[in-house]
Rosetta silent file (secondary structure, phi, psi, omega in degrees, C-alpha in Angstrom):
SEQUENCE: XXXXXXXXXXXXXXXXXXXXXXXXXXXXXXXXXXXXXXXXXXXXXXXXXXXXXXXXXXXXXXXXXXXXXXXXXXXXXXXXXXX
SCORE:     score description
SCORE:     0.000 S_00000001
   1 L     0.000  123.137  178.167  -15.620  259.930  256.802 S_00000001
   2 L   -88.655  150.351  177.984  -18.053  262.093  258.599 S_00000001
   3 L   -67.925  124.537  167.669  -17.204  263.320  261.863 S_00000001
   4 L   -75.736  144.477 -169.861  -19.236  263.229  265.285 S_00000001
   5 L   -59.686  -26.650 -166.231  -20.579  266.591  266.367 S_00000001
   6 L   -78.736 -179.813 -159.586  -19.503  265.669  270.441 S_00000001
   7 L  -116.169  145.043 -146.574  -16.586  266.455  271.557 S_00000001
   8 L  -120.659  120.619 -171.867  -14.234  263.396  271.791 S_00000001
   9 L   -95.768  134.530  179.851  -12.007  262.873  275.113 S_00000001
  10 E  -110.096  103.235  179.206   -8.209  261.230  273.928 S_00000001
  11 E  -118.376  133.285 -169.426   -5.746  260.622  276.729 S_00000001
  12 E   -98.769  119.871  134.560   -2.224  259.211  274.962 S_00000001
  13 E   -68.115   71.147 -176.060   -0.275  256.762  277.326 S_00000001
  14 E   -91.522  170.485  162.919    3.216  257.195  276.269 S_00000001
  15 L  -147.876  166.300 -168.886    6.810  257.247  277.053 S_00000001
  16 L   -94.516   16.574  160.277    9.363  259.061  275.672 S_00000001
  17 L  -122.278   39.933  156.131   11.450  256.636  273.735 S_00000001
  18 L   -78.915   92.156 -176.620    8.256  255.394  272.216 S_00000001
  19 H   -59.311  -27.402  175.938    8.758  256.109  268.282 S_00000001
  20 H   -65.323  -65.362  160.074    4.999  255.248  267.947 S_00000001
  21 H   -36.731  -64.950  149.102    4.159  257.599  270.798 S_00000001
  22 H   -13.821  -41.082  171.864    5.630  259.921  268.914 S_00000001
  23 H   -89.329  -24.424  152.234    3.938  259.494  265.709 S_00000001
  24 H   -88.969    2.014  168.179    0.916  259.742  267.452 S_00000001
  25 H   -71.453  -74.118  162.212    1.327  262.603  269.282 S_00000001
  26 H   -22.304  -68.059 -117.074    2.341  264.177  265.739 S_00000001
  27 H   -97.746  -23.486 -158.375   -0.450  262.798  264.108 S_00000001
  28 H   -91.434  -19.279 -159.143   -3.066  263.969  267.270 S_00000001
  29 H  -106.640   -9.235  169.164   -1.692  267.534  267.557 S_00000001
  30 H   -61.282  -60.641 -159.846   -1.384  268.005  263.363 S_00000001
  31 L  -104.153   25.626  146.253   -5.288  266.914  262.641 S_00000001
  32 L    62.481   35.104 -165.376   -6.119  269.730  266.051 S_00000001
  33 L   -87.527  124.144  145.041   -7.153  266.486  268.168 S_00000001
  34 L   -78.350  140.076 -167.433   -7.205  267.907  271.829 S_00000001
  35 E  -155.568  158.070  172.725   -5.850  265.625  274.176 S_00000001
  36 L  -141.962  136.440 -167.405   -4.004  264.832  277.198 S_00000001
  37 L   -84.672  120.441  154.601   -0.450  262.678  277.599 S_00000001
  38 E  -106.519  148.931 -136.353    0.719  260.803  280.249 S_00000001
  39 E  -127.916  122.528 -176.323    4.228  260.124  280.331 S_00000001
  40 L  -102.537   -9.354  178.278    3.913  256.418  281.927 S_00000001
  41 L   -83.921  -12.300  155.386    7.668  256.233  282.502 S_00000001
  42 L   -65.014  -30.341 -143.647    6.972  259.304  285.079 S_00000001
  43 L  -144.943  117.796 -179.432    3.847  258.643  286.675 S_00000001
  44 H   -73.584  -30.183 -155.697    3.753  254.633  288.537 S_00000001
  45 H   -91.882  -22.232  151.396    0.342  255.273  289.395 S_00000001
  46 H   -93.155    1.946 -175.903   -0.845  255.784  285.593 S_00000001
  47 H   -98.349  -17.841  141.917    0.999  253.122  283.964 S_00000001
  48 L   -38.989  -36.965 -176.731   -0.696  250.825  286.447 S_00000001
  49 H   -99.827   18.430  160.900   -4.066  251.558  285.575 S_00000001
  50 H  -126.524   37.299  155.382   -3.120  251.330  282.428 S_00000001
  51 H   -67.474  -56.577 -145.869   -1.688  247.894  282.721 S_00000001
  52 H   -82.217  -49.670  169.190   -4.841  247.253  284.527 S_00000001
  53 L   -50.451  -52.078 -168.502   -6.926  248.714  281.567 S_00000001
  54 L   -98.833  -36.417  150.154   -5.080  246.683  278.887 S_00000001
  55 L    75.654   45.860 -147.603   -3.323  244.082  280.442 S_00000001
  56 L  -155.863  159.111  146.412   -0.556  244.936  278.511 S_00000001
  57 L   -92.253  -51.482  179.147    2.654  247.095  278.956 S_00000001
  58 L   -32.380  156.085  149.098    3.398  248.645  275.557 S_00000001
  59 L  -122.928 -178.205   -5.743    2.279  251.945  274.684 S_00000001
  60 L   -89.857  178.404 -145.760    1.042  253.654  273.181 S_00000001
  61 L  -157.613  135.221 -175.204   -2.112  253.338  274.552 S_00000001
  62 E  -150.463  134.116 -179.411   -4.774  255.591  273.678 S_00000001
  63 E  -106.176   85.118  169.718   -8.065  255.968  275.609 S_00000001
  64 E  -119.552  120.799 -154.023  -11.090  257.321  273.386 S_00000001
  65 L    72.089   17.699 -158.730  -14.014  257.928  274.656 S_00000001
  66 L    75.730   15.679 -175.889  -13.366  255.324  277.197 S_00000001
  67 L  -124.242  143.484 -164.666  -12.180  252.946  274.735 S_00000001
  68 E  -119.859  140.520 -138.065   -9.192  251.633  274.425 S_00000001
  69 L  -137.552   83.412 -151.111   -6.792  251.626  271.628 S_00000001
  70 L   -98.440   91.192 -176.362   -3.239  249.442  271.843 S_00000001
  71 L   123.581 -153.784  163.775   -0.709  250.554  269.594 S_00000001
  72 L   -80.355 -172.914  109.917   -0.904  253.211  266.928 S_00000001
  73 L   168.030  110.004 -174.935   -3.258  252.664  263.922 S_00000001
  74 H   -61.641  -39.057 -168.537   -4.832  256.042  262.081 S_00000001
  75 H   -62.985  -43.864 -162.306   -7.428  254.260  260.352 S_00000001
  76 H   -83.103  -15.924  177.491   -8.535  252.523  263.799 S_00000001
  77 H   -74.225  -19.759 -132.020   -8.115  255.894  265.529 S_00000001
  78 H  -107.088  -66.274 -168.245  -10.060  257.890  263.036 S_00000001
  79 H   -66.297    3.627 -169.859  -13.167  255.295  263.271 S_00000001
  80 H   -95.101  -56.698 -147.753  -13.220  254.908  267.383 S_00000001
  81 H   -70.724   10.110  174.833  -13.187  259.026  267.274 S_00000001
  82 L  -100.343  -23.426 -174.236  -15.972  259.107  264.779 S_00000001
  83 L   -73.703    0.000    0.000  -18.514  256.752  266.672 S_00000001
């Protein structure tokens, strides 16, 4: 799969006894993805908006490109961060 030339912003909504959050954290800092985590069981004021965003609770929650991404799934991560 080819790759877009821009540079692609990924913010992971996590917590930390989210085994998924975990595996995607792995999976984003393995394949050199930069990104930045929010820890939603720390911070009230992001796990609202991203309640708000999702309409949802679960994480993780991954934001790419402004798109949003509800659970885990490489294949679905791989193709948002390619468009």
């Amino acid at each position: 799969m080819e790759r877009s030339t821009h540079s692609t912003r990924v913010t992971l909504y996590s917590a930390p006894t989210c085994p998924y959050c975990s595996v995607a954290r792995r999976y984003l800092v393995e394949s050199g993805v930069e990104f930045t985590e929010i820890d939603i069981s720390l911070d009230r004021a992001a796990r609202r908006e991203m309640v708000l965003m999702t309409a949802q609770r679960g994480v993780p929650v991954l934001l790419v490109d402004g798109k949003t991404l509800v659970g885990w799934n490489e294949a679905e991560f791989e193709r948002m961060r390619c468009r």
